[in-house]
N, C-alpha and C positions, 0 to 999 in steps of 0.2 A: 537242400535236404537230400536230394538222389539226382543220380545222373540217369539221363531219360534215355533208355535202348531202344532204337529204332527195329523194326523188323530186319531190317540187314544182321542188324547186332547179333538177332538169337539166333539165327543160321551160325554163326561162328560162336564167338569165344560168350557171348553171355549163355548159351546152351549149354558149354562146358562147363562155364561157372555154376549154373542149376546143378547141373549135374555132380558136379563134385561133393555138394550138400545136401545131396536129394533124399539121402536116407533120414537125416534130423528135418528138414524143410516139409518134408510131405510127412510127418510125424507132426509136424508144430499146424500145418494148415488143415488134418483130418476132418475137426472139429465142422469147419466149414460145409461137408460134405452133407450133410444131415439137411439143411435148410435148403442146399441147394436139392436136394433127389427131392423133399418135400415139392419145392416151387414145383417141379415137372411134371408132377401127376403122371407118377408111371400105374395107371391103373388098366391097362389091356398090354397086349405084346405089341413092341413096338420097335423102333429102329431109330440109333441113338447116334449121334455125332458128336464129339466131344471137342472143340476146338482148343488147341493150346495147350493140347492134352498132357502136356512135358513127359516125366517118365509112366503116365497110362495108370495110376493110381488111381484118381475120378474115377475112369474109363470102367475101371474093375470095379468098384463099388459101384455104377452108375446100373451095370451090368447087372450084381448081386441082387440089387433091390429091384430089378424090374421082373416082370412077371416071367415065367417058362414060354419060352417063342421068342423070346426078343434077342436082338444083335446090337453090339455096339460097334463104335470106330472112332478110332483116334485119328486128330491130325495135329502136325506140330511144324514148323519151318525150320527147327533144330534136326539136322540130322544122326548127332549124335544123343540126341533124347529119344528120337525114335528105336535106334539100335537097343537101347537101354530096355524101352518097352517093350518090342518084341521080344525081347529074353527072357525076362519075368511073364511076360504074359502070352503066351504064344499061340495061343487059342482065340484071340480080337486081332482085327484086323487097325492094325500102324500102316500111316503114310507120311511122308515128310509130302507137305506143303505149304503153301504160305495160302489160306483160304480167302484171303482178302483181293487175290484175282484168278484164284481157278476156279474153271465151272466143276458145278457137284457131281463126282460120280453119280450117286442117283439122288433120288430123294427122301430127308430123311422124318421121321414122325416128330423129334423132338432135338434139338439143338439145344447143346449147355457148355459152358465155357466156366471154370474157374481160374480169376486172374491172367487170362489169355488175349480179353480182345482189347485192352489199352493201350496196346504199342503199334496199330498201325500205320504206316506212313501217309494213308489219306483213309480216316476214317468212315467222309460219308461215301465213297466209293465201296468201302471194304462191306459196312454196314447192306448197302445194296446188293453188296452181289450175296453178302451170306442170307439175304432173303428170299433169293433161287433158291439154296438148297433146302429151306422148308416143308414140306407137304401144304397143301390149301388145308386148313384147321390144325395144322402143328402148332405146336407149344416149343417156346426157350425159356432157358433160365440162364441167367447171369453173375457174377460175383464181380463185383469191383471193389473197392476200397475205397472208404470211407474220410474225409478229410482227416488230414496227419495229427492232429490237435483231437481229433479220437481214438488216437492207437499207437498207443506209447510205447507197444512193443517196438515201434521203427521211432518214433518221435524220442525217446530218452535216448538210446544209441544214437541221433543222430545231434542230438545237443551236446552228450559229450564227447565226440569225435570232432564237434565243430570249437572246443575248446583247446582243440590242438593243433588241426587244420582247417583251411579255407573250403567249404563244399560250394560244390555251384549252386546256382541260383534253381528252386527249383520253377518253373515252366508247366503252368496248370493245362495251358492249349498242347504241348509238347508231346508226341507217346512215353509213358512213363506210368510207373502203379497207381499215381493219385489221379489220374486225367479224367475221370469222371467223379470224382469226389463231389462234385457238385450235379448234383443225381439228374436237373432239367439239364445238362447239355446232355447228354445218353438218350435220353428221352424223347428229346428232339430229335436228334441220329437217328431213331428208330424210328420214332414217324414218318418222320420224312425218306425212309426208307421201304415204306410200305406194311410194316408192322403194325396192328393193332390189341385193343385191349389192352392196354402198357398198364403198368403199377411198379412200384417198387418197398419194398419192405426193407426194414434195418436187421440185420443181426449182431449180436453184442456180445461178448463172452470174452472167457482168460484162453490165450494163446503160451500152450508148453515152450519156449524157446529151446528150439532142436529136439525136440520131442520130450523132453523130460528132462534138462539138464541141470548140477548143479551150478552153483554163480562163475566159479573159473571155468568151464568146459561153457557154457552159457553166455559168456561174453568174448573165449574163443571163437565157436561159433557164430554169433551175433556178425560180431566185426568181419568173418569172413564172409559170410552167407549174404550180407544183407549191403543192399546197392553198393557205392564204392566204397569203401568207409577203409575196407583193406587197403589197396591199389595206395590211396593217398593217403594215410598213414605210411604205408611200407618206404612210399617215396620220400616221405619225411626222415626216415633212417630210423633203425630198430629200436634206439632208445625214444623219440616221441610214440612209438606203437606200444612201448612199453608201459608208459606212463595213461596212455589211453584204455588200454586193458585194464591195469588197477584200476583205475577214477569206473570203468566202468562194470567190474568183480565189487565193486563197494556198493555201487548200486543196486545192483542184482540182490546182492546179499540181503540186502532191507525188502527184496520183493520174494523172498523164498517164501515158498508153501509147499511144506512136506516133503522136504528135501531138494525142489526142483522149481526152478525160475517162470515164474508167469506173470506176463503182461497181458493188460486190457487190448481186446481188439474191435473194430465195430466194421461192419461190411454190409453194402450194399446188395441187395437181391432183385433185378432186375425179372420182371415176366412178359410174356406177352402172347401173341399167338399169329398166324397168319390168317 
């Protein structure tokens, strides 16, 4: 189904690859941001970390929602994602790091992550250290994603991309978007990390493809944005990318709502506290 980016990866070329989509990608994931600023309970000023922060979108709305007093901060291992955020956002403090072994600059009231902490190269190490930078009574919230067979917005592009070419195998243990699809291994991670109070909650809703696109701009995007699906098309030579485009412009079509492509999504909400 996808090929699984190690943290090395996003320091290079997958940081680029976000980024080159980041204006339809962070249109098509907004939606998410609601349930996760809910989980955190921003009810006093507080001081926010935002792991994985890509181009600082969370970061800003994590910001907006929180009471008059509070600070946020991004951290990302893409250094060319960090650039990004500090341009648009100039006013929050961006760091390139990889927080799964640097100690916290300080500590912070609330820890949130969308889509950030699935890729890294030893989890329950990573899980450990980000439980230093908590406050004693902090709160996190988390987003993962949901098993593939609930969110057909990647699950239909990637049935018919595999009608054309070979995708690898995908690798549930592997870093990768679906690695905690199965909500008790997370669960465990965090335990076993010193974390308590764990729960997890589902979110469910339609996902804009590229933010609102119609079915050709929609399966343009799609194929580029979303794991490898380009890369191994494009190596198959322009005429099988071709034919993968239509097959997947036909499908889309049958999913338009009010001029613009949306697929079902379902995502994990991990909580917890220290």
């Amino acid at each position: 189904m996808s090929h699984d980016p190690a943290s090395s990866e996003w320091a290079a070329s997958r940081g680029e690859k976000w980024l080159a989509s980041i204006v339809g990608t962070e249109a098509m994931l907004a939606p998410i941001d609601q349930p996760l600023l809910h989980a955190l309970q921003l009810t006093e000023p507080c001081t926010i970390a935002d792991i994985g922060c890509g181009g600082g979108a969370t970061t800003l709305e994590m910001l907006r929602a929180a009471p008059p007093g509070s600070t946020a901060y991004g951290f990302d291992i893409s250094p060319a994602l960090i650039d990004f955020a500090r341009q648009r956002q100039p006013n929050i403090a961006f760091h390139v790091a990889d927080v799964a072994k640097t100690p916290p600059p300080q500590l912070y009231d609330r820890l949130t992550s969308r889509f950030g902490i699935m890729f890294f190269d030893d989890p329950r190490a990573a899980f450990a250290n980000l439980a230093r930078w908590l406050k004693p009574g902090g709160r996190f919230a988390f987003a993962t994603w949901d098993y593939p067979a609930a969110n057909p917005w990647i699950k239909d592009v990637g049935r018919i991309a595999s009608q054309f070419v070979e995708l690898p195998p995908l690798d549930p243990a592997a870093p990768g978007p679906f690695r905690y699809a199965e909500a008790s291994v997370l669960l465990t991670l965090l335990e076993l990390s010193g974390f308590a109070d764990l729960n997890v909650t589902n979110w469910q809703g339609p996902l804009a493809i590229g933010g609102g696109l119609a079915p050709a701009e929609a399966a343009t995007f799609a194929l580029g944005a979303f794991s490898s699906f380009n890369e191994l098309l494009t190596a198959a030579g322009e005429p099988v990318y071709h034919q993968a485009h239509q097959s997947l412009n036909a499908h889309f079509a049958q999913k338009r709502q009010n001029g613009i492509v949306q697929l079902d999504a379902s995502v994990h909400i991990f909580t917890g506290s220290l």
